[in-house]
C-alpha atoms as an extended CHARMM CRD file, in Angstrom:
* protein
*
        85  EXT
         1         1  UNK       CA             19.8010000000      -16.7720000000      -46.5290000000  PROA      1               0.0000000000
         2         2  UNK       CA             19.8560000000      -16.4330000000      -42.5620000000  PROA      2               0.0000000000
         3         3  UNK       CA             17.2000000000      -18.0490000000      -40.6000000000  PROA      3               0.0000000000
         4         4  UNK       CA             16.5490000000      -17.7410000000      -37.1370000000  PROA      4               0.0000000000
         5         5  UNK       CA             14.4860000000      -20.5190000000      -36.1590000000  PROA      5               0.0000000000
         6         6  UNK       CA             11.9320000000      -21.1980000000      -33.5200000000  PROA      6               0.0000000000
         7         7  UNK       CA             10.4040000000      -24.6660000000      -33.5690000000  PROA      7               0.0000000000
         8         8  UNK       CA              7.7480000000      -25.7240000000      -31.4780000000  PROA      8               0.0000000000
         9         9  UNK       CA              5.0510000000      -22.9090000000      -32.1810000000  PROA      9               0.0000000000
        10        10  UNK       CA              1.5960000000      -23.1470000000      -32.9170000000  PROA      10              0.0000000000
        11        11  UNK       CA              1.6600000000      -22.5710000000      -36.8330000000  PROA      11              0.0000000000
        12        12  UNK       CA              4.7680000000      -22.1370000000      -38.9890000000  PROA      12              0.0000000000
        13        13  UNK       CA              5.3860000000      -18.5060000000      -40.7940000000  PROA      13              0.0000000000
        14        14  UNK       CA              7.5050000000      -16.0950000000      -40.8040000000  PROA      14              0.0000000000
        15        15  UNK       CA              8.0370000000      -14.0400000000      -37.8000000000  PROA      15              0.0000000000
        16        16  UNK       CA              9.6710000000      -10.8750000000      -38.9000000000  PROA      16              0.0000000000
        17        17  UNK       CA             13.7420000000       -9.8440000000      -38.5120000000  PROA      17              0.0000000000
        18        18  UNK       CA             15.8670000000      -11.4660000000      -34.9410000000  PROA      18              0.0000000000
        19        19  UNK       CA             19.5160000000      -10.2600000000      -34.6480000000  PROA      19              0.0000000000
        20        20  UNK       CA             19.7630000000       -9.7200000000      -38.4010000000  PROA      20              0.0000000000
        21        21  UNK       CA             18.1340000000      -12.9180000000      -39.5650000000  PROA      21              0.0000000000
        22        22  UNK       CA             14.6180000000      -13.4870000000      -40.8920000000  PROA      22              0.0000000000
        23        23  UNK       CA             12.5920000000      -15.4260000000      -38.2270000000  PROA      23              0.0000000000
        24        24  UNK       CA             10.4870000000      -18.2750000000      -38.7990000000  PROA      24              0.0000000000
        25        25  UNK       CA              8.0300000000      -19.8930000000      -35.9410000000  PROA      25              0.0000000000
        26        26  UNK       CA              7.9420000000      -23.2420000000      -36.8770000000  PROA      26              0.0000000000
        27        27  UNK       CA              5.2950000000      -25.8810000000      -35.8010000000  PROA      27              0.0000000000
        28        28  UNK       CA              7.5310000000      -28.7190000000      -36.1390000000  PROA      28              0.0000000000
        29        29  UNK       CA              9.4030000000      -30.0300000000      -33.2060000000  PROA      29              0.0000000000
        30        30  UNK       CA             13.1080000000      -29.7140000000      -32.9520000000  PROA      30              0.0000000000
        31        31  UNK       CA             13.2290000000      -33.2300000000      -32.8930000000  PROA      31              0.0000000000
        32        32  UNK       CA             14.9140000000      -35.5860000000      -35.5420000000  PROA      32              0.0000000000
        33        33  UNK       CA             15.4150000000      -32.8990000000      -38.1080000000  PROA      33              0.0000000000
        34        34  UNK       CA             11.5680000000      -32.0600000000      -38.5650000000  PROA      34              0.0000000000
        35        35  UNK       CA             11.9190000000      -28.4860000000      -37.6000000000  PROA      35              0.0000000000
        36        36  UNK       CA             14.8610000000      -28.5540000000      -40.3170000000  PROA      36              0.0000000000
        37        37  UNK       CA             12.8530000000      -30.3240000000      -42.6790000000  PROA      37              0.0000000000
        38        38  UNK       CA              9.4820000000      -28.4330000000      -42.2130000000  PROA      38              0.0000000000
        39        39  UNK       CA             11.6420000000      -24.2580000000      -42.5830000000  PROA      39              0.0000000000
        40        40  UNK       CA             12.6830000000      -26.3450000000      -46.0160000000  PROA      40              0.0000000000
        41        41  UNK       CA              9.5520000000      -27.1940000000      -47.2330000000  PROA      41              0.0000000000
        42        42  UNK       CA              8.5570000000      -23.4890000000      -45.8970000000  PROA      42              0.0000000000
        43        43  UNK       CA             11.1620000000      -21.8750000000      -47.8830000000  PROA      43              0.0000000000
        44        44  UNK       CA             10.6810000000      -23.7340000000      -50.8560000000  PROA      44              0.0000000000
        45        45  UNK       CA              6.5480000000      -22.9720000000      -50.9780000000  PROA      45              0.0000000000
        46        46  UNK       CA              7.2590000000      -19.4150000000      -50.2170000000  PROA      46              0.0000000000
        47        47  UNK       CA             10.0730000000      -19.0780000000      -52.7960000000  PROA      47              0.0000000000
        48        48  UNK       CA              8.2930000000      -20.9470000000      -55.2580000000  PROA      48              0.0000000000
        49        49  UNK       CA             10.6020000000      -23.8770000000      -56.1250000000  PROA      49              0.0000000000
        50        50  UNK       CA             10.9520000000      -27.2340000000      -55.5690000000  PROA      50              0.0000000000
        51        51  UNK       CA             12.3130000000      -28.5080000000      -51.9750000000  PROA      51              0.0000000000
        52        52  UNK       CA             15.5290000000      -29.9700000000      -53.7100000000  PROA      52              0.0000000000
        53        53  UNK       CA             16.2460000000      -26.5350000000      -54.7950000000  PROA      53              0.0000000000
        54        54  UNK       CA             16.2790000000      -25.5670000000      -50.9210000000  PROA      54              0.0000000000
        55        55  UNK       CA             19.8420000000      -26.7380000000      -48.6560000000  PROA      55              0.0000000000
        56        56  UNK       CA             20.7070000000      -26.1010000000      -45.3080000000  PROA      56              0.0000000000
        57        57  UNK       CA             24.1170000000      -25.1170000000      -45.5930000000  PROA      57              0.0000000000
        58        58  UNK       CA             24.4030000000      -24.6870000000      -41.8750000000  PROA      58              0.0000000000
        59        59  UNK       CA             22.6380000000      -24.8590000000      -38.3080000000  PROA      59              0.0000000000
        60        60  UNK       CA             21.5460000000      -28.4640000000      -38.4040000000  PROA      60              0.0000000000
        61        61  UNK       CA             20.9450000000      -28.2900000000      -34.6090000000  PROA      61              0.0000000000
        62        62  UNK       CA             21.2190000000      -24.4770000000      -34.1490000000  PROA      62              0.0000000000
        63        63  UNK       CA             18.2360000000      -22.0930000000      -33.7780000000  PROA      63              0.0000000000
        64        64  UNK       CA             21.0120000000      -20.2770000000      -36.8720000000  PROA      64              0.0000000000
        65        65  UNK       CA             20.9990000000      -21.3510000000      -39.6340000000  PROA      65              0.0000000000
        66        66  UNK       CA             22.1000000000      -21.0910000000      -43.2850000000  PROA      66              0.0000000000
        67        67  UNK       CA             19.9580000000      -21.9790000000      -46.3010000000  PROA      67              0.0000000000
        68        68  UNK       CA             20.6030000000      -21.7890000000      -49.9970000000  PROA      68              0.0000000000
        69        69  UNK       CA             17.7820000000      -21.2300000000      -52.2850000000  PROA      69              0.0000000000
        70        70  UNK       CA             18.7810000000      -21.7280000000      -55.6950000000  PROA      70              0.0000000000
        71        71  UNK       CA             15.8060000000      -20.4640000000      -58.4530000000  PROA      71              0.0000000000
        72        72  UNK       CA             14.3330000000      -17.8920000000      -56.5630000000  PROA      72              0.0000000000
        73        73  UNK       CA             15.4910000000      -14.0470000000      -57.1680000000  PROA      73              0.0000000000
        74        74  UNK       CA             16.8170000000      -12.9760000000      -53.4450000000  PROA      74              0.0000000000
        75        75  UNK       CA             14.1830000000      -10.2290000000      -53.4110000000  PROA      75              0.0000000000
        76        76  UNK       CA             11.4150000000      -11.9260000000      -54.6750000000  PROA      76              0.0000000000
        77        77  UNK       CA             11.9820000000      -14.5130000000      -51.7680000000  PROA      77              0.0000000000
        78        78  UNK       CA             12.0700000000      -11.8210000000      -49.3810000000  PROA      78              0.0000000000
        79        79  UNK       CA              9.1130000000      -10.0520000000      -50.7570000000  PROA      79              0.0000000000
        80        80  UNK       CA              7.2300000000      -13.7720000000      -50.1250000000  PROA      80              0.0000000000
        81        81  UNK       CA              8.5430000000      -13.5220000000      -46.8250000000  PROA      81              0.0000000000
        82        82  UNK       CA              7.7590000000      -10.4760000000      -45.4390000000  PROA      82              0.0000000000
        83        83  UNK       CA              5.5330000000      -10.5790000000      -42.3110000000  PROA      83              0.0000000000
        84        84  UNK       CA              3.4560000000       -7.7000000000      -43.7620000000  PROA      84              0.0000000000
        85        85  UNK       CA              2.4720000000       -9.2850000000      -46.7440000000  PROA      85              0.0000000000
């Protein structure tokens, strides 16, 4: 899954589609992987599986990233997701 990150906001959700890649404001800073940490414990709550089933394949220190979410159907996690919901 593609991630467009943006650390630092007020509260952390997802913030609709950037360049192709689902957005996600993030309240964590980018400092010493807590932004990284917090969009996996993000992804894993809205998917609905544990945090180990969440990896960052790529992006550690790019606003880009790359996660794997194994466990969770792709449409059903973009379904939880969605900014409309």
């Amino acid at each position: 899954m593609s991630i467009h990150a943006q650390p630092g906001a007020r509260r952390t959700a997802s913030a609709g589609i950037y360049d192709g890649r689902l957005k996600v404001a993030l309240a964590a800073p980018p400092v010493d992987g807590r932004a990284n940490a917090a969009l996996q414990e993000f992804l894993a709550r809205e998917a609905g599986v544990a945090k180990s089933a969440v990896s960052l394949l790529s992006g550690q220190t790019s606003r880009s990233k790359r996660f794997l979410v194994r466990g969770a159907g792709l449409e059903e996690l973009r379904a939880a997701l969605d900014p409309g919901n």
